[in-house]
N, CA, C and O atoms as a GROMACS GRO file, in nm:
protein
  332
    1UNK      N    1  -0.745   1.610  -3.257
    1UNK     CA    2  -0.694   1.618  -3.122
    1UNK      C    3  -0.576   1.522  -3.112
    1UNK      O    4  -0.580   1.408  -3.156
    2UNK      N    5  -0.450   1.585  -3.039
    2UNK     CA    6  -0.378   1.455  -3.025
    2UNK      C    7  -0.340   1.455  -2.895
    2UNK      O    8  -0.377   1.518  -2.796
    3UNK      N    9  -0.233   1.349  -2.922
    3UNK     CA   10  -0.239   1.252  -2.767
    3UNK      C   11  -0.254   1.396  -2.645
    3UNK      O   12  -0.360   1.414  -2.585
    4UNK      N   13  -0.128   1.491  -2.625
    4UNK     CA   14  -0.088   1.556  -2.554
    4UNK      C   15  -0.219   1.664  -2.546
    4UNK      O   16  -0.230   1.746  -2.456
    5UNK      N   17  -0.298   1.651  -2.637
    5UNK     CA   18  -0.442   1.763  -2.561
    5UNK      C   19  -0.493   1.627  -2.470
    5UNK      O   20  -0.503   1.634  -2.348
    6UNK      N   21  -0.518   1.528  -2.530
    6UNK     CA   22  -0.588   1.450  -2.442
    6UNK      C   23  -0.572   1.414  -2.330
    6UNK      O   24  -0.659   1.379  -2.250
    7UNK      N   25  -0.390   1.426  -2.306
    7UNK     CA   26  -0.337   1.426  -2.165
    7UNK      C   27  -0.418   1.519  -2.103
    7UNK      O   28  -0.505   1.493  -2.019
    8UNK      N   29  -0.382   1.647  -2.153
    8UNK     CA   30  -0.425   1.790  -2.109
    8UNK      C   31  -0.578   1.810  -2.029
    8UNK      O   32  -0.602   1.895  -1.943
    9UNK      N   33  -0.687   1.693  -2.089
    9UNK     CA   34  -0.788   1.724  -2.083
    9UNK      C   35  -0.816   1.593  -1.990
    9UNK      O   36  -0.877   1.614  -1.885
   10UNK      N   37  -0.791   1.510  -2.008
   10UNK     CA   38  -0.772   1.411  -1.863
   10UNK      C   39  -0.713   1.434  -1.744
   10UNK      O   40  -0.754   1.369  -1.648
   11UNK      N   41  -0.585   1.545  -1.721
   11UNK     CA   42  -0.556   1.586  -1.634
   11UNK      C   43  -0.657   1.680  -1.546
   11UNK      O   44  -0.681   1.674  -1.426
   12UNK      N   45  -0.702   1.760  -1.634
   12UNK     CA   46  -0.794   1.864  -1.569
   12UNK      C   47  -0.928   1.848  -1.531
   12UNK      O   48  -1.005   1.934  -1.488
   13UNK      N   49  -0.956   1.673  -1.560
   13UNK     CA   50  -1.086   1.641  -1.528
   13UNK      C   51  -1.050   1.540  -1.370
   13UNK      O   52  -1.113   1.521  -1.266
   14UNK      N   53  -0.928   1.500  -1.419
   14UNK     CA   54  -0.906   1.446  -1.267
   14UNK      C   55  -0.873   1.578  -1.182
   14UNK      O   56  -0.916   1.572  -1.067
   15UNK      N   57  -0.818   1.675  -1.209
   15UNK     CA   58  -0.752   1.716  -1.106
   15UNK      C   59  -0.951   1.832  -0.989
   15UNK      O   60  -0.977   1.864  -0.873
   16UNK      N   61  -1.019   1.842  -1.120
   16UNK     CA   62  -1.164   1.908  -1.063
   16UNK      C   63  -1.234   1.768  -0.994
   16UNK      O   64  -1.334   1.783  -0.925
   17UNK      N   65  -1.187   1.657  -1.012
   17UNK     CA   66  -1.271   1.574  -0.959
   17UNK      C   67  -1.208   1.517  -0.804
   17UNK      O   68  -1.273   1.447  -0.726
   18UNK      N   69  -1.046   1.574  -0.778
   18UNK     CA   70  -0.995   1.588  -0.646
   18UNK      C   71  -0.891   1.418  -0.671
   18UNK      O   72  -0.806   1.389  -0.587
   19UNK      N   73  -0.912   1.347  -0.767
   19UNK     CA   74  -0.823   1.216  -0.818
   19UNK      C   75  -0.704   1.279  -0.826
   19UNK      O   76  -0.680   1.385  -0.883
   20UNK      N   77  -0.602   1.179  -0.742
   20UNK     CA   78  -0.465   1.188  -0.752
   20UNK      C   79  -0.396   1.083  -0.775
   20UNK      O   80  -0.362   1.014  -0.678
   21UNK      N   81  -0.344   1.031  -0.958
   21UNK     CA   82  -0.253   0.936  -0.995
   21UNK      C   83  -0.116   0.953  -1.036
   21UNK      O   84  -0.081   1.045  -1.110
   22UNK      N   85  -0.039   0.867  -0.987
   22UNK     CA   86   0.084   0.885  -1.021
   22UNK      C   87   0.119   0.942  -1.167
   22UNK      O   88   0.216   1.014  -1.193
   23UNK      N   89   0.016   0.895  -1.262
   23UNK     CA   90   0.082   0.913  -1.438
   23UNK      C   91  -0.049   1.002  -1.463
   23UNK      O   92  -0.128   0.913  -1.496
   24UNK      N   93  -0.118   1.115  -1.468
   24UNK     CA   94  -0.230   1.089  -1.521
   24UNK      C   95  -0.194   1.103  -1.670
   24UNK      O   96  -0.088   1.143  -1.719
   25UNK      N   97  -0.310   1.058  -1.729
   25UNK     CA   98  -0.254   1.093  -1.880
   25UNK      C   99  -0.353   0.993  -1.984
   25UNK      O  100  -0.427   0.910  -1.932
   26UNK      N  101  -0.348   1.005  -2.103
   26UNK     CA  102  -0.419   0.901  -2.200
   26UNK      C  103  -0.388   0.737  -2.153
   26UNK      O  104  -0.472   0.647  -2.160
   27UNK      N  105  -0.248   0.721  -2.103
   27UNK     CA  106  -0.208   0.613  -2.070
   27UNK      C  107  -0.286   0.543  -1.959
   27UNK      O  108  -0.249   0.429  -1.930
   28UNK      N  109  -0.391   0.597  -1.891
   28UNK     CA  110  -0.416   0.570  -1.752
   28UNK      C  111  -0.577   0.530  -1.832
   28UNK      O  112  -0.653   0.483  -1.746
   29UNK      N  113  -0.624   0.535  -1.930
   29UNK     CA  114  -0.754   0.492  -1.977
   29UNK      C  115  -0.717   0.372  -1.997
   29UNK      O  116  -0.744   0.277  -1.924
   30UNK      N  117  -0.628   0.368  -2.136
   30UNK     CA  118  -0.584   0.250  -2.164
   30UNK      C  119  -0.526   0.155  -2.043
   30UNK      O  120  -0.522   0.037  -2.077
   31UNK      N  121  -0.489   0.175  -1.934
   31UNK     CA  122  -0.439   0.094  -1.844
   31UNK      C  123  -0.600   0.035  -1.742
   31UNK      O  124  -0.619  -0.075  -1.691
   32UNK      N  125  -0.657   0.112  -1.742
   32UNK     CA  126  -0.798   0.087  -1.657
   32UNK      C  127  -0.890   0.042  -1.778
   32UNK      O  128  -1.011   0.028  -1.767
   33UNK      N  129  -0.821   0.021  -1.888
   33UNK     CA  130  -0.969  -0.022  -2.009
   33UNK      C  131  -0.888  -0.205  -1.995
   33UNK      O  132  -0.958  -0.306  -1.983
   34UNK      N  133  -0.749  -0.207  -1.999
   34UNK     CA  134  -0.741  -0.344  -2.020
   34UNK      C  135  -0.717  -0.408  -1.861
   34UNK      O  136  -0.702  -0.529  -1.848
   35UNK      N  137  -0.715  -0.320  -1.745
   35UNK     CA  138  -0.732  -0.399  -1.665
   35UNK      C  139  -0.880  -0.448  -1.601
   35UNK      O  140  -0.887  -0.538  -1.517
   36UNK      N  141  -1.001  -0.374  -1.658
   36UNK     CA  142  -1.145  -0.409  -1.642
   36UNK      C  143  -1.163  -0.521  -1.729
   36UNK      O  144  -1.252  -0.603  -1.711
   37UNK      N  145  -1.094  -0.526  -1.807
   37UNK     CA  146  -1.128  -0.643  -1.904
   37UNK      C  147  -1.055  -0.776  -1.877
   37UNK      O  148  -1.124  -0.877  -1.893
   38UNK      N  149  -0.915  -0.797  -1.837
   38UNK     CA  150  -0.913  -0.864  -1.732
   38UNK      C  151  -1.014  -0.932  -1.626
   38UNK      O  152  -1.060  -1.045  -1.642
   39UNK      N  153  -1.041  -0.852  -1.524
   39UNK     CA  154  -1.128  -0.895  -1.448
   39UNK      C  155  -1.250  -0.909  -1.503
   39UNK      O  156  -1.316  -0.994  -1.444
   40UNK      N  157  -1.302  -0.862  -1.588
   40UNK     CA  158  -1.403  -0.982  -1.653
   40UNK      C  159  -1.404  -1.040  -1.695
   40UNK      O  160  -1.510  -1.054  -1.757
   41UNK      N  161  -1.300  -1.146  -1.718
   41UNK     CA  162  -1.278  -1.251  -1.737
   41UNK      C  163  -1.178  -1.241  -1.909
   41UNK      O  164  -1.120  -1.335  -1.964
   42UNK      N  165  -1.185  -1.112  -1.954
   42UNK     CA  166  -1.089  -1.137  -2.103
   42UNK      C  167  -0.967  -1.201  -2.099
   42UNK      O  168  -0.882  -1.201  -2.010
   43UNK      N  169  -0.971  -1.282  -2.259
   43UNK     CA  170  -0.826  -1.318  -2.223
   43UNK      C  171  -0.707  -1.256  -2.272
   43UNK      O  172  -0.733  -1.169  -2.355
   44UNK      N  173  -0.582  -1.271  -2.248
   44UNK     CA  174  -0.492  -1.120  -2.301
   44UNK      C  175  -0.447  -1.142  -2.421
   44UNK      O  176  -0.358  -1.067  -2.462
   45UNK      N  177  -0.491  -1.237  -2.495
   45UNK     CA  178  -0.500  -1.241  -2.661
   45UNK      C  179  -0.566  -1.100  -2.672
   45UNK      O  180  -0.511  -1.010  -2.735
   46UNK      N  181  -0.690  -1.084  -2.608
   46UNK     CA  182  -0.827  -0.993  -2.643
   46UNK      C  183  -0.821  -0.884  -2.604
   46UNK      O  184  -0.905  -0.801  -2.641
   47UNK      N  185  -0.706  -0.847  -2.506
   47UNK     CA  186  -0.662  -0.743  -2.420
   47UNK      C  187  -0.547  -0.709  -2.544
   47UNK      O  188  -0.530  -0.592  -2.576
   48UNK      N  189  -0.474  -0.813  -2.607
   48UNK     CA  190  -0.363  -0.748  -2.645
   48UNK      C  191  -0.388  -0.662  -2.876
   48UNK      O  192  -0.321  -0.609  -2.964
   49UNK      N  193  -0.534  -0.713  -2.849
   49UNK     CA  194  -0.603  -0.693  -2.977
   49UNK      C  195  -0.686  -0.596  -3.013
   49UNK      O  196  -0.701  -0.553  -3.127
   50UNK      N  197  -0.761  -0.548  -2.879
   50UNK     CA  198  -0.786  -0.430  -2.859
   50UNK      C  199  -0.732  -0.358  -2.824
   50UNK      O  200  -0.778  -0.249  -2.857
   51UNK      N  201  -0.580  -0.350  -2.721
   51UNK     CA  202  -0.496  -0.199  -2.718
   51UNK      C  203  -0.410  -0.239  -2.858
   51UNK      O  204  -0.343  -0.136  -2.856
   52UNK      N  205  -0.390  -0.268  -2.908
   52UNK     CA  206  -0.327  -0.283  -3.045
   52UNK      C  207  -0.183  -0.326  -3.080
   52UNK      O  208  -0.111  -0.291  -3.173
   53UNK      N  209  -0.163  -0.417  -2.971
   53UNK     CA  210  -0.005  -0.482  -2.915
   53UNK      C  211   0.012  -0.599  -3.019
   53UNK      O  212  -0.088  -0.644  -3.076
   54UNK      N  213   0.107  -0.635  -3.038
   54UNK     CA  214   0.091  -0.763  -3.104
   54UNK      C  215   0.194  -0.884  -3.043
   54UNK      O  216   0.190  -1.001  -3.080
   55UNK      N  217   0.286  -0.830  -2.941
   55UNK     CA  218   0.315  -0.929  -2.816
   55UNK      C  219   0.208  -0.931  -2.749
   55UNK      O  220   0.134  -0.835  -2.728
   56UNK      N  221   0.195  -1.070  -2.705
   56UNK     CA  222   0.138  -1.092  -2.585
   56UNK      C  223   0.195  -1.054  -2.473
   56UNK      O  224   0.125  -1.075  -2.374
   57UNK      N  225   0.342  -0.984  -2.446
   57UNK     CA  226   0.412  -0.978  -2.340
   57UNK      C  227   0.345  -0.851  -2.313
   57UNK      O  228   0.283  -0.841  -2.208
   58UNK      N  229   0.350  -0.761  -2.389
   58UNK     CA  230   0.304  -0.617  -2.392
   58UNK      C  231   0.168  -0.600  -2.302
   58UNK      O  232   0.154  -0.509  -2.221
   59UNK      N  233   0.060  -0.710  -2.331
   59UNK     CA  234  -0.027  -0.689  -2.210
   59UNK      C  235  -0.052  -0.800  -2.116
   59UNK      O  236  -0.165  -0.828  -2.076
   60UNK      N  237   0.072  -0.870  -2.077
   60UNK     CA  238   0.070  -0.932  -1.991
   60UNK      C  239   0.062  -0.831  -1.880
   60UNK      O  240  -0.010  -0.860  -1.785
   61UNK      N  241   0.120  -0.726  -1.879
   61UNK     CA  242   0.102  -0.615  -1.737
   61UNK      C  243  -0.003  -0.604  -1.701
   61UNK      O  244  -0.019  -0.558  -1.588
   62UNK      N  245  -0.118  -0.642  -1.780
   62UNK     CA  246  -0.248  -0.634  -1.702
   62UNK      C  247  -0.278  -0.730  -1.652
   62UNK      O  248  -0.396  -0.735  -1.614
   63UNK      N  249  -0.195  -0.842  -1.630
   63UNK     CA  250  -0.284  -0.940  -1.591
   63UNK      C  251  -0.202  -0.947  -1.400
   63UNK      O  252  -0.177  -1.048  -1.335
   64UNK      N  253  -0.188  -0.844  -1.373
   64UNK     CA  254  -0.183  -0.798  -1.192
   64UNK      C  255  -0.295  -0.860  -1.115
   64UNK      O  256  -0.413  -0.875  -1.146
   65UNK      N  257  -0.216  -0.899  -0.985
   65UNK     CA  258  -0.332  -0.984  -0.874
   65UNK      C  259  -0.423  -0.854  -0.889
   65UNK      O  260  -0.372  -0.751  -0.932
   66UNK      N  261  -0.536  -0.857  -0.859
   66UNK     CA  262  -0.657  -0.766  -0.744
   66UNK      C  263  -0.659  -0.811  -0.669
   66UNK      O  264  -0.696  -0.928  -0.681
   67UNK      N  265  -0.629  -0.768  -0.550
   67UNK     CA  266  -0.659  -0.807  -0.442
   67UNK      C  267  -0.788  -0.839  -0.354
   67UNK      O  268  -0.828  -0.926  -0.276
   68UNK      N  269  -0.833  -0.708  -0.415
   68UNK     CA  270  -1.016  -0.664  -0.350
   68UNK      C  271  -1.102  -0.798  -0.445
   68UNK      O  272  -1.184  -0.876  -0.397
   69UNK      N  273  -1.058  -0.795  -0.583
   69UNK     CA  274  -1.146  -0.871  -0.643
   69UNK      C  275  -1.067  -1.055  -0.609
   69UNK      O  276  -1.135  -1.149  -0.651
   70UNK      N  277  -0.993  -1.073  -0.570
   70UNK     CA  278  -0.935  -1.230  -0.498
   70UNK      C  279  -0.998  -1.235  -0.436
   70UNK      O  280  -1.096  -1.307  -0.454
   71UNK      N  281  -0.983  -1.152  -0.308
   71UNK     CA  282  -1.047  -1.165  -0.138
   71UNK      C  283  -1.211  -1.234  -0.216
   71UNK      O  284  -1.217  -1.356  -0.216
   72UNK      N  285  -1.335  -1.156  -0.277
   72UNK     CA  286  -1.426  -1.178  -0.326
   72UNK      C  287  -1.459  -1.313  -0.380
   72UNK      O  288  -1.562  -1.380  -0.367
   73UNK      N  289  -1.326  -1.343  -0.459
   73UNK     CA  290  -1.368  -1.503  -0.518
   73UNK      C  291  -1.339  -1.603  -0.394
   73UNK      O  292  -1.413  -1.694  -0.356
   74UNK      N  293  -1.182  -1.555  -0.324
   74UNK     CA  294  -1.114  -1.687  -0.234
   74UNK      C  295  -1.267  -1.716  -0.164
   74UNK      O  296  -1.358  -1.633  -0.165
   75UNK      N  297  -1.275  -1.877  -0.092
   75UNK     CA  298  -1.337  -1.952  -0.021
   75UNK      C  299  -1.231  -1.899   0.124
   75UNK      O  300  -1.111  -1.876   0.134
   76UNK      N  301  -1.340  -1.895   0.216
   76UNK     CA  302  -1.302  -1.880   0.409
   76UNK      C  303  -1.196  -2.005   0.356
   76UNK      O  304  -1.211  -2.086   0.265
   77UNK      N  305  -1.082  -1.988   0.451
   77UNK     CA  306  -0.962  -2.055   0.489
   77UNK      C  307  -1.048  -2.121   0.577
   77UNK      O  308  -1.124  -2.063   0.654
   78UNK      N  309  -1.032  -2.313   0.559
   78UNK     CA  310  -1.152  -2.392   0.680
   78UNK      C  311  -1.040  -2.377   0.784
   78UNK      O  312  -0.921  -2.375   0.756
   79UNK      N  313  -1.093  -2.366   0.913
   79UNK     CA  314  -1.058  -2.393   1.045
   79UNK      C  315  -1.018  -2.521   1.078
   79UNK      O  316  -1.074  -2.605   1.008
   80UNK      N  317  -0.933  -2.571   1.167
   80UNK     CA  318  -0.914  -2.674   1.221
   80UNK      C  319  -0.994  -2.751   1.318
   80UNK      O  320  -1.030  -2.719   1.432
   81UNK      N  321  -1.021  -2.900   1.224
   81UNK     CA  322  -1.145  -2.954   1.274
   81UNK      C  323  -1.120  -2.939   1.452
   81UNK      O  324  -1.013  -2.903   1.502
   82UNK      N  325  -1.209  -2.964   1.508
   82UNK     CA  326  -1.215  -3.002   1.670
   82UNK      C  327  -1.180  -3.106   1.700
   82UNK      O  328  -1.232  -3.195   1.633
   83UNK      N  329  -1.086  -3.147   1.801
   83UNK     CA  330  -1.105  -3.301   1.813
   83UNK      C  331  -1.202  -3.366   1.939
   83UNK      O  332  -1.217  -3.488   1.948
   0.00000   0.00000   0.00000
């Protein structure tokens, strides 16, 4: 199988499942495989060793804020004491 069936066959599983991404394609695994790994804490040595990069710059792109997963860690902003 190569890349372009696999596009083929990722497209047509998003498109029955009603998912709408800008790229779909093989590229969109690999982009959701090293950004889960990210947020669990990998580091992008380990990100950049498993997609098979050998810059570190190459998967620095995964290392994007989350927002949903920030909000989760940040601490409440304290309020201003009373006087």
């Amino acid at each position: 199988m190569n890349g372009k069936a696999i596009t083929q066959v990722i497209q047509g599983a998003l498109r029955r499942c009603g998912i709408v991404v800008p790229r779909p394609g093989a590229h969109l695994l690999r982009h959701t495989l090293a950004s889960h790994l990210v947020q669990q804490g990998a580091s992008l040595k380990a990100v950049a060793d498993v997609l098979g990069h050998r810059d570190l710059n190459s998967a620095s792109v995964y290392a994007h804020v989350d927002l949903p997963h920030l909000r989760e860690l940040a601490q409440p902003w304290p309020r201003e004491a009373t006087r």
